[in-house]
N, C-alpha and C positions, 0 to 999 in steps of 0.2 A: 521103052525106057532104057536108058545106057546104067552100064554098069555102076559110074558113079552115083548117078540120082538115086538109083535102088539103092548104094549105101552109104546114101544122105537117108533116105527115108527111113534105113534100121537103123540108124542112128537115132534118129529122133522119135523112131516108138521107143529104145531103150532110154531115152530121157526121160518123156510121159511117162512110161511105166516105173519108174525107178525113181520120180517127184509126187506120182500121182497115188501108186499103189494098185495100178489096174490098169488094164491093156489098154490101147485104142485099136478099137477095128472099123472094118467098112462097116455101114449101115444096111443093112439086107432089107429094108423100108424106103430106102432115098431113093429115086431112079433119076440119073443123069443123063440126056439129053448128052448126041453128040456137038451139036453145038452151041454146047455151054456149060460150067462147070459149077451152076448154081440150081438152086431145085428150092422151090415153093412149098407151102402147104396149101390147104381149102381156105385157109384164114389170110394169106400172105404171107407166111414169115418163113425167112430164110431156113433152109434143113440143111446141114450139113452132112455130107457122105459119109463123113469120121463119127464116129459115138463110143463113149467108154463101154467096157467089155463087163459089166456088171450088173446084178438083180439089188443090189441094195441104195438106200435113197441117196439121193445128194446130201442131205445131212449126216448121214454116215462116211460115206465117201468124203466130206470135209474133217470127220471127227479123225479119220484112219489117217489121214494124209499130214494134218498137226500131228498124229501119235509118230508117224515117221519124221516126220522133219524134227520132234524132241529128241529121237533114236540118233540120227545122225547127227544133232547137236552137242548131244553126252559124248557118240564119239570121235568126234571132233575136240572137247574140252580133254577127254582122258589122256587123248596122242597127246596133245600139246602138253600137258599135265607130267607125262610117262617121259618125255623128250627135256622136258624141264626138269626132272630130278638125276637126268644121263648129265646133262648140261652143267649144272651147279655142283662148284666145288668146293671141297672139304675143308671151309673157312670160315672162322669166326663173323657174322655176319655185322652190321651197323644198326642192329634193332627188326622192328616188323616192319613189311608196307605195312601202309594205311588201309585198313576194313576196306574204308569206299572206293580205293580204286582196283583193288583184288578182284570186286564185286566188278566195276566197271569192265574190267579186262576181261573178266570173262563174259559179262555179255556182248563185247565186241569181238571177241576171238571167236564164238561158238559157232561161226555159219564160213570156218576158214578150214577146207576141205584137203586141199592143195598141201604136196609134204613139204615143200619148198617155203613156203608161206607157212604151212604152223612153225616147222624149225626157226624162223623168225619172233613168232609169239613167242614159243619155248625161252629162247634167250631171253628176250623181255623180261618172262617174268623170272628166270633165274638169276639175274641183274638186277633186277628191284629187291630180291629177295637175301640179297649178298649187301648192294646198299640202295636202303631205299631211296625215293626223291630221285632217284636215275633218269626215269623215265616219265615223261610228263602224261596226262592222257591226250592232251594234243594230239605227241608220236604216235599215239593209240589209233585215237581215230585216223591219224595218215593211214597209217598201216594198215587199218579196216579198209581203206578204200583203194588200196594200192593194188596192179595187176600184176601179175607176171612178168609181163613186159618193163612195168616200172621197177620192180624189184630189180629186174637184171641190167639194169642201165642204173641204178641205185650201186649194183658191185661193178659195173663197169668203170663208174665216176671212181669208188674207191679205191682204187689199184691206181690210181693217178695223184690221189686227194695226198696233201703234206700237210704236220702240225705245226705250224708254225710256233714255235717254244716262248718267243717273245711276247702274244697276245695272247693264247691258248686256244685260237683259232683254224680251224683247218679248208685247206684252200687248194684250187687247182690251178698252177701257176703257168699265164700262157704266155710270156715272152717276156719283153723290154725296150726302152727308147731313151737318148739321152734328150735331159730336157732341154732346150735351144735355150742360146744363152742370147744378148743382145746384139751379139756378131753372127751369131750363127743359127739365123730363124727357120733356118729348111729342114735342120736336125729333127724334128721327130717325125718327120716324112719317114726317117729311116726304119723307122718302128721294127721289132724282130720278134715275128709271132711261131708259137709252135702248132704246127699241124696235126693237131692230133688225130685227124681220119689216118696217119702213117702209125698212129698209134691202136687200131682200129676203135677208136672213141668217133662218133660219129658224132655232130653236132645237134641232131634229135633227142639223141641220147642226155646230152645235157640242158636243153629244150623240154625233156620232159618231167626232168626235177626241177624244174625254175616250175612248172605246170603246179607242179603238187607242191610248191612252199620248201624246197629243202633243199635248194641254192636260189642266192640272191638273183636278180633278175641282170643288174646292172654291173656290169664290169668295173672294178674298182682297181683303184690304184697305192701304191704304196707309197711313202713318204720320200726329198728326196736323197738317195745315200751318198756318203760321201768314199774318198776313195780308203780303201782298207775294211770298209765298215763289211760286217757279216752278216748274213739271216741263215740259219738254221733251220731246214723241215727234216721232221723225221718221216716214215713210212712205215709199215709192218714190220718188217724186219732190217731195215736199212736207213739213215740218214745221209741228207747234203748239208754241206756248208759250202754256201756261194758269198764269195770274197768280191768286191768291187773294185776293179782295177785303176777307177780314173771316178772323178765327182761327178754329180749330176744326173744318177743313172737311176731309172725307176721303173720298178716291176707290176707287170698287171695281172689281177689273178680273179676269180671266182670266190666270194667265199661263198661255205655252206650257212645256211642258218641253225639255228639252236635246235629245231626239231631237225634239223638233215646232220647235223652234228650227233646225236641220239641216235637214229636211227642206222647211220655211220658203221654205228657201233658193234652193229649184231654182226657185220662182214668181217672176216681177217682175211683179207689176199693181198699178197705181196704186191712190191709194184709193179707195175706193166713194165717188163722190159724195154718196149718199143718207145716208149715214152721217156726211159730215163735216158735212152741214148738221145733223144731227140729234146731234151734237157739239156745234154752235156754240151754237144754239140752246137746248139741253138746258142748256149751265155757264154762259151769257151770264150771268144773274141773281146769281153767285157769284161770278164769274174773267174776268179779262179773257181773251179769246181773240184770239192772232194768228196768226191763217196767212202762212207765207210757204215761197216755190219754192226747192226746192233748184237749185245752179247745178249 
């Protein structure tokens, strides 16, 4: 057995043991046949080599094993609890949540182990509890079934993501094309898109919130502007105003939807550098672009 397998295998007795409440060991009854990894009884039925490390019945061993998974439930509910009163600030709130979805929240948050994922409930509920109606349990349930991986392609998208001030919508803006006029029908051949893998945004990454409901699926477009006309997005700490130098010119962008808007919410990271230059750069030729620091 190579080093690695052996520790795969203590891996996965410290799971068993630490789900189950009792070891798994070899069977000092089974006898395996070198060639073959399966073993009979006098009756037929499969024996496995593995067997739990305990004198007490299956019914007990079921009863210990809910007394653990309630144990890691509590503390799981207390961190997030303990992380939610660090969180919530020293502000007049807009009333109570509502009973039923305190109740809700906590049965969905209570099997969320992971400190990266509770500091997400955390927020949640320090946010409903500042104003409630924030949060829907929709974003709830996402967030019950979000992984790791989605979370971070969740702050990925947002270090990109702008508020558009005009609609109150927030959206990830990925180029532009003038619209062909009747003389000129090979114009939006031209189209000018941003790359954002230079941004290290990989397109899975946004692939994978389209998966979970929290950007639109379909690339949308914006209405079309004329020349002088402005759009305003803010960011974290930063806003653009892109200026339209000539008529005709229309922007396409991502948006998120109302639960990816929500849930948005629990990230504060600035923008990706990488991207704002590949903004500036990208619409320079069309639009005037200004950045400036939010106070």
């Amino acid at each position: 057995m190579t080093v690695k397998a052996a520790q795969a295998k203590i891996n996965l007795a410290h799971i068993i043991e630490s789900k189950l409440g009792y070891a798994m060991l070899k069977s000092s009854s089974v006898r395996i046949t070198p060639d073959s990894d399966d073993s009979y009884d006098a009756q037929g039925q499969h024996q496995s080599p593995y067997e739990i490390s305990s004198d007490n019945t299956v019914l007990t061993r079921a009863q210990n094993r809910q007394q653990l998974r309630l144990v890691n439930q509590q503390q799981n509910i207390e961190a997030i609890m303990a992380m939610a009163m660090s969180f919530c600030p020293d502000v007049t709130s807009n009333g109570q949540p509502d009973s039923d979805w305190v109740e809700r929240f906590i049965a969905l948050c209570e099997d969320t182990s992971n400190e990266s994922m509770q500091k997400l409930w955390a927020k949640i509920l320090a946010g409903e509890t500042v104003s409630p109606g924030t949060f829907s349990i929709k974003s709830l349930q996402t967030l019950k079934q979000m992984t790791q991986r989605e979370a971070d392609a969740l702050q990925k998208c947002t270090a990109i993501c702008g508020f558009n001030e005009k609609d109150h919508s927030h959206l990830i803006l990925l180029g532009f094309y003038k619209k062909p006029s009747i003389f000129d029908l090979l114009r939006k051949g031209n189209k000018v898109s941003l790359n954002l893998g230079k941004a290290g945004i990989s397109f899975p990454d946004v692939l994978t919130l389209m998966d979970i409901g929290l950007i639109y699926r379909k690339e949308i477009e914006s209405g079309v502007l004329k020349s002088e006309q402005e759009l305003n997005l803010a960011f974290l700490n930063q806003r653009v105003t892109l200026k339209s130098k000539n008529n005709d010119l229309v922007l396409s962008y991502y948006k998120f939807t109302q639960t990816g808007d929500e849930l948005r919410k629990l990230i504060n990271t600035p923008i990706n550098k990488g991207y704002k230059q590949l903004l500036s750069t990208a619409l320079e030729e069309e639009f005037e672009v200004t950045w400036h620091t939010n106070k």
